[in-house]
N, C-alpha and C positions, 0 to 999 in steps of 0.2 A: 893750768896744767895742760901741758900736752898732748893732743892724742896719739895711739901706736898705731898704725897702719899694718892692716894683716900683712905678709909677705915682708915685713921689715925685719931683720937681725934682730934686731930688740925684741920684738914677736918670737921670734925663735926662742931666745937666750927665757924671757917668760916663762911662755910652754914648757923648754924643759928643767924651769927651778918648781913650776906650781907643781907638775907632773910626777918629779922627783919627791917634793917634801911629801905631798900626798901618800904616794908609794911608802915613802918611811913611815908615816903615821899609820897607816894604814893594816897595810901587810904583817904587823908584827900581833894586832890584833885579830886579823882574822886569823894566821896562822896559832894565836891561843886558842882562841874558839876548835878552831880544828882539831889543836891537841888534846882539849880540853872534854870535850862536850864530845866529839865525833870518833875518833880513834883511841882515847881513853889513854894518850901516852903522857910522857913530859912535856915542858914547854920548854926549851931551850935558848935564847935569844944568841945569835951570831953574827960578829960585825959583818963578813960576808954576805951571810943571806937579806940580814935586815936593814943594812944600808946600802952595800956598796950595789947589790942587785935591785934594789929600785932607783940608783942613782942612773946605773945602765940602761935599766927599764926607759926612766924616764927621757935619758938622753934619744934612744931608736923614737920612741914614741913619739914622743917632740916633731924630730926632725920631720919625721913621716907627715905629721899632721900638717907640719909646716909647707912639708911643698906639695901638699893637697890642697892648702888652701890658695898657693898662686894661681 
C-alpha cells in the first residue's frame, strides 16, 4: 500500500471526506444533546443543516488545513 504525501490532492480529497463524514456523524448528535438536555426544545433533523452543512463545513475546513500544511 501506498503512502499519501501531505500536500498531495489525494491528501486534500481525504481531509475533506473524513472531515465531512465526521461533521455528519457528529453534529446531528450534539445538536440533540442541545435540543434535548439544554434548551428543552424539539429535535428536528434537516437534510440542510445536518448533511449538506457539514459537507460545506468539511469542504472550507479541508482545504484550509490542506494548504497549511504545504
Amino acid at each position: 500500500m501506498k503512502k499519501i504525501k501531505k500536500g498531495n490532492k489525494e491528501h486534500l480529497i481525504i481531509l475533506i471526506v473524513a472531515i465531512s463524514i465526521m461533521g455528519i456523524i457528529l453534529y446531528p448528535i450534539f445538536d440533540l444533546i442541545l435540543a434535548r438536555c439544554i434548551t428543552n426544545s424539539s429535535f428536528v433533523y434537516s437534510i440542510h443543516s445536518h448533511i449538506i452543512q457539514p459537507i460545506i463545513f468539511g469542504c472550507t475546513t479541508g482545504t484550509v488545513f490542506w494548504i497549511a500544511e504545504k
